[in-house]
N, C-alpha and C positions, 0 to 999 in steps of 0.2 A: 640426612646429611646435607644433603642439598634444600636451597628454596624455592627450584622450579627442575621441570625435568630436563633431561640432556635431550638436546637435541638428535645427537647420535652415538652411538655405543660401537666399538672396535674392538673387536679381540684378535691376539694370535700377536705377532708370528710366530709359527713353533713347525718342529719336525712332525713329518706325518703328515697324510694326504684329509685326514678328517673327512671321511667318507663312508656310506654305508655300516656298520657297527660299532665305528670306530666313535663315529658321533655323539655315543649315550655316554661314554667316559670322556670325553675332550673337555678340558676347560675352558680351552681356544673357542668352541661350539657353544659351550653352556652360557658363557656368556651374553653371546649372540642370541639363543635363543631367553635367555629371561627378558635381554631387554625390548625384543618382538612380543615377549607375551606382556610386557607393561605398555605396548603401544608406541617404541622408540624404533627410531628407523637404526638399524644394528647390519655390521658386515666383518668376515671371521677373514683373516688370512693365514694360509699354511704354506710350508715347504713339503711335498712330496721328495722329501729324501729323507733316508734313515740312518745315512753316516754320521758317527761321533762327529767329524770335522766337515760337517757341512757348512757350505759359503752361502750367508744368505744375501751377501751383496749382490747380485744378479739381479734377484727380485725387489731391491730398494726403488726402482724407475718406476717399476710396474703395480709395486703398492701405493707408492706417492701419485700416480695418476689416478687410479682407480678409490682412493680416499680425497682425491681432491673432486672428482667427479659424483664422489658421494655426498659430499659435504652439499655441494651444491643441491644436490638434488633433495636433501635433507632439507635445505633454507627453501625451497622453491615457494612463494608463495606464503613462505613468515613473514608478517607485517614487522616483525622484530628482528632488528641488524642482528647478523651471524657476528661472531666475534672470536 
């Protein structure tokens, strides 16, 4: 689909802490993990809550740094502008 690879692969946000067994059915996780086994730097975000009416505005700060600090760390060292 693509003409080169991604540089980095995101999954989630979704309910549920995606931890311990929960991992082998997460889509949030699977995706993370294909794009680690094709060699793409990949990171999964989750809400550990499991109310119908969970807020996940709280963690929008905390994903926007932590995806900005990935990015980077993705580009480190690409001779090819991040874009």
């Amino acid at each position: 689909m693509l003409d080169r690879k991604p540089d980095l692969v995101v999954g989630g946000i979704n309910h549920g802490d995606n931890s311990s067994v929960n991992l082998h059915y997460s889509g949030t996780m699977g995706v993370v993990i294909e794009g680690c086994l094709k060699g793409i730097s990949s990171i999964g975000y989750s809400l550990c809550n499991h109310f119908a009416d969970a807020d996940f505005s709280s963690s929008l700060l905390i994903y926007a740094v932590l995806l900005s600090r990935s990015w980077s760390m993705a580009c480190f060292g690409d001779l090819l502008e991040c874009e």
